[in-house]
BAFI-3210 file (N, C-alpha, C; in Angstrom, 3 decimals, decimal comma, padded with zeros to 6 digits):
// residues 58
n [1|2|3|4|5|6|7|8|9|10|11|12|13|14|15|16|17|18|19|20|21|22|23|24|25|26|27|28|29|30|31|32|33|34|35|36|37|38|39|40|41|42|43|44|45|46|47|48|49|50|51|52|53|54|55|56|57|58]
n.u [000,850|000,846|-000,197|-001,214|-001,657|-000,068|000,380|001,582|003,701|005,342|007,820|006,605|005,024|002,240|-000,097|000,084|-000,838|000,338|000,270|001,177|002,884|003,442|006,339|006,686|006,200|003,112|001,478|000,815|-001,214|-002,420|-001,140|-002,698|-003,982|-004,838|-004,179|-007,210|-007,859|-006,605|-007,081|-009,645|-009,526|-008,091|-010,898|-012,048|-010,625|-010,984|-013,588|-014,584|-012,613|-013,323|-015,075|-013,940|-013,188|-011,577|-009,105|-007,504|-004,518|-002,917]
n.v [-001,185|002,318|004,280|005,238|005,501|006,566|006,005|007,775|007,909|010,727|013,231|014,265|012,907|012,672|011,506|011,325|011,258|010,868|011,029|009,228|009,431|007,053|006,569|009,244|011,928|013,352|015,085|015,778|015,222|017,222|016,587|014,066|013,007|010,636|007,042|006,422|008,795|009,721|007,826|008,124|010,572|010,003|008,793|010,897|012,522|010,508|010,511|013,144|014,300|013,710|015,632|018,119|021,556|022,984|026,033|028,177|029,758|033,403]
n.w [000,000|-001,048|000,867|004,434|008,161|010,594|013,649|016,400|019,368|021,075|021,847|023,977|025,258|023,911|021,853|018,240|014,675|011,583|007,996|005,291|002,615|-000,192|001,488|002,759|004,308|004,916|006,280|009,939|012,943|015,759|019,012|021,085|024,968|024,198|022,392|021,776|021,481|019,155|017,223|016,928|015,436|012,941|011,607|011,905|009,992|007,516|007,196|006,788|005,079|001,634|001,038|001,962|001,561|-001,458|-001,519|-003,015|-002,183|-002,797]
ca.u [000,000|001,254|-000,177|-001,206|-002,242|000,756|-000,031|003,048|004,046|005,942|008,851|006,008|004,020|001,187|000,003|000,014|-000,816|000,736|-000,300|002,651|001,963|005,154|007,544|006,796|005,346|002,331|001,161|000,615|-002,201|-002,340|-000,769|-004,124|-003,551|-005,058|-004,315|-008,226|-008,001|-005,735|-008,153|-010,821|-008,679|-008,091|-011,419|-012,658|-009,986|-011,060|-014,949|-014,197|-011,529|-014,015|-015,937|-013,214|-012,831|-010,290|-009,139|-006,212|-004,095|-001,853]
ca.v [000,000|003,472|005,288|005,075|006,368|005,668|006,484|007,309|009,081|012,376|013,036|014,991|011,509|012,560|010,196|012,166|010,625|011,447|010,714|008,671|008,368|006,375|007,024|010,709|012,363|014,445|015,353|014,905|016,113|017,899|015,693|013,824|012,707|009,277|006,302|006,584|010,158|009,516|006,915|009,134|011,597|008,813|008,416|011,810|012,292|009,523|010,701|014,259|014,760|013,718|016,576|019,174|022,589|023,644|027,042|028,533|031,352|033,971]
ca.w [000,000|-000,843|001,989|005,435|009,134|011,655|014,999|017,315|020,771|020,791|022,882|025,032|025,742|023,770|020,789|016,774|014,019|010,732|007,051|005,191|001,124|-000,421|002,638|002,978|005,434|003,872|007,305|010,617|013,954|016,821|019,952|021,554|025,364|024,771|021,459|021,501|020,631|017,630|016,439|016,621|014,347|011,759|011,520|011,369|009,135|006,614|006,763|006,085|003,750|000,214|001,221|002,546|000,176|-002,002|-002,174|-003,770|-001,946|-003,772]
c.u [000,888|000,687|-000,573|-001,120|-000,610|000,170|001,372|003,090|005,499|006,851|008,195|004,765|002,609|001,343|-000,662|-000,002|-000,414|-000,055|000,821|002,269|003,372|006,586|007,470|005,637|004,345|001,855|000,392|-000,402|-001,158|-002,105|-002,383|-003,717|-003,956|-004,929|-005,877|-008,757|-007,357|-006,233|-008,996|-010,235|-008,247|-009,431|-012,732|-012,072|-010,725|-012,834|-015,656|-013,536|-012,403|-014,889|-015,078|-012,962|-011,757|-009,817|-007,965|-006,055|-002,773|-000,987]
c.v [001,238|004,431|004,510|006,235|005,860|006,707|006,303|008,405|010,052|012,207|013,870|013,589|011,522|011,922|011,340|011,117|011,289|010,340|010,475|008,535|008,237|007,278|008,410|011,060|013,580|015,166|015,060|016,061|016,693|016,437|015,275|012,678|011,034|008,676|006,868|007,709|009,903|008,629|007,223|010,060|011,056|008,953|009,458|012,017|011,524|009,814|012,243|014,519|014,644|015,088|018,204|020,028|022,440|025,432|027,208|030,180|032,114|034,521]
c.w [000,000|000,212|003,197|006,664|009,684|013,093|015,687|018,867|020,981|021,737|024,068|025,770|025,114|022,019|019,709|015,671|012,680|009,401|006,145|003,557|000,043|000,383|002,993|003,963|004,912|005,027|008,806|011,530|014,736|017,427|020,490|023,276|025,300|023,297|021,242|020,404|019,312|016,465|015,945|015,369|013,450|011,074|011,420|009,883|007,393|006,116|006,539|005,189|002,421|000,072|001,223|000,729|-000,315|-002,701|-002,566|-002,669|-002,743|-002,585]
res [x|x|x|x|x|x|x|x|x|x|x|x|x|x|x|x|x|x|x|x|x|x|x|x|x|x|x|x|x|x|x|x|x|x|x|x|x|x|x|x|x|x|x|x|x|x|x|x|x|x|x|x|x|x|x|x|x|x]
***
């Protein structure tokens, strides 16, 4: 698979999940203090984005 969620813990203990699409890091959250949270943010993530705008800035 070229992309993917990874879920990891910060050198502050809180769990971020980043967005990986062939080895690159396209971007990642806000820190969340619990795995749960980061799951949740996957999963908003994944049922927002088809929808989310696109604007252009100059």
């Amino acid at each position: 698979m070229a992309h993917k969620f990874e879920i990891y813990k910060d050198k502050a203990g809180e769990f971020r999940v980043r967005f990986k699409y062939n080895s690159e890091t396209i971007f990642s959250t806000e820190g969340y203090a619990s795995k749960s949270g980061a799951k949740d943010a996957i999963e908003s993530i994944k049922k927002y984005v088809p929808a989310a705008e696109v604007t252009e800035v100059e």
